[in-house]
N, C-alpha and C positions, 0 to 999 in steps of 0.2 A: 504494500500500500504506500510504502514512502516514495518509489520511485513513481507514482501514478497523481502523486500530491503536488510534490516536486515539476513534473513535466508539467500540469497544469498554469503552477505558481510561475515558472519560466515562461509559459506560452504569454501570461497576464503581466508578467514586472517592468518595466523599462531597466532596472538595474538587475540584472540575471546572476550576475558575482554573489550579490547579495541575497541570493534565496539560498537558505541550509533548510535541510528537515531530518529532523531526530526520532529515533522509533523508542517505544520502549513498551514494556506488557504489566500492568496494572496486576496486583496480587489476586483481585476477581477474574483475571484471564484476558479484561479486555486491552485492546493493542493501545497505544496512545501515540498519534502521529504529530510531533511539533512541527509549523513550520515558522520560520522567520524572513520578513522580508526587509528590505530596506524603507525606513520610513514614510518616505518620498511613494512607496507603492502600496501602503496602508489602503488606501482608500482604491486604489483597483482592483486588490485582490478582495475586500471586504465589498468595496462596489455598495450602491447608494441601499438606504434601508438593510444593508447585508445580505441581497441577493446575490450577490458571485459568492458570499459565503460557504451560504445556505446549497447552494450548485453543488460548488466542491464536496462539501460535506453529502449531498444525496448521489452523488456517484463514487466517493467512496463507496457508502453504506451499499450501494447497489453492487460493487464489485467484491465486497467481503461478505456478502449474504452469500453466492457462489460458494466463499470458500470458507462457510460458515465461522466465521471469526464476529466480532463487535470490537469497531474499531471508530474511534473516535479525533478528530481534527481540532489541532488547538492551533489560533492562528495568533501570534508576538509580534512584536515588533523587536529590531532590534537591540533595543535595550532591556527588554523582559525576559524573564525565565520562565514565568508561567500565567497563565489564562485559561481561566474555566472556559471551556467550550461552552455553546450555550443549546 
């Protein structure tokens, strides 16, 4: 799922350098995908109201139901470590 976040977050950023995404698995099993982008691309990858969000996040979901996982998208900004999904 990170490389599926990732190529998204790149097709959306104007700064591509600055898109990372980190994986990691939650003690309840589920996956936790971070992504960070450059501040300057907040607002396109979040997108108005948070529909590019909300996007990303429903095609994750759509690509880890296949492979039965629960995987969830936290989107940062460069200087954060962490943000509740919503």
């Amino acid at each position: 799922m990170k490389e599926l976040v990732e190529t998204i977050a790149k097709a959306l950023a104007d700064d591509v350098e600055a898109v990372k995404t980190e994986e990691r698995v939650n003690e309840d099993g589920t996956e936790v995908v971070s992504l960070k982008v450059a501040e300057s691309d907040m607002g396109k990858v979040i997108g108005k109201g948070g529909r590019i969000a909300k996007a990303i996040r429903s095609v994750v979901k759509a690509a880890s139901m296949k492979e039965n996982k629960r995987v969830l998208v936290e989107i940062l900004d460069e200087k954060s470590s962490a943000q509740t999904p919503e």
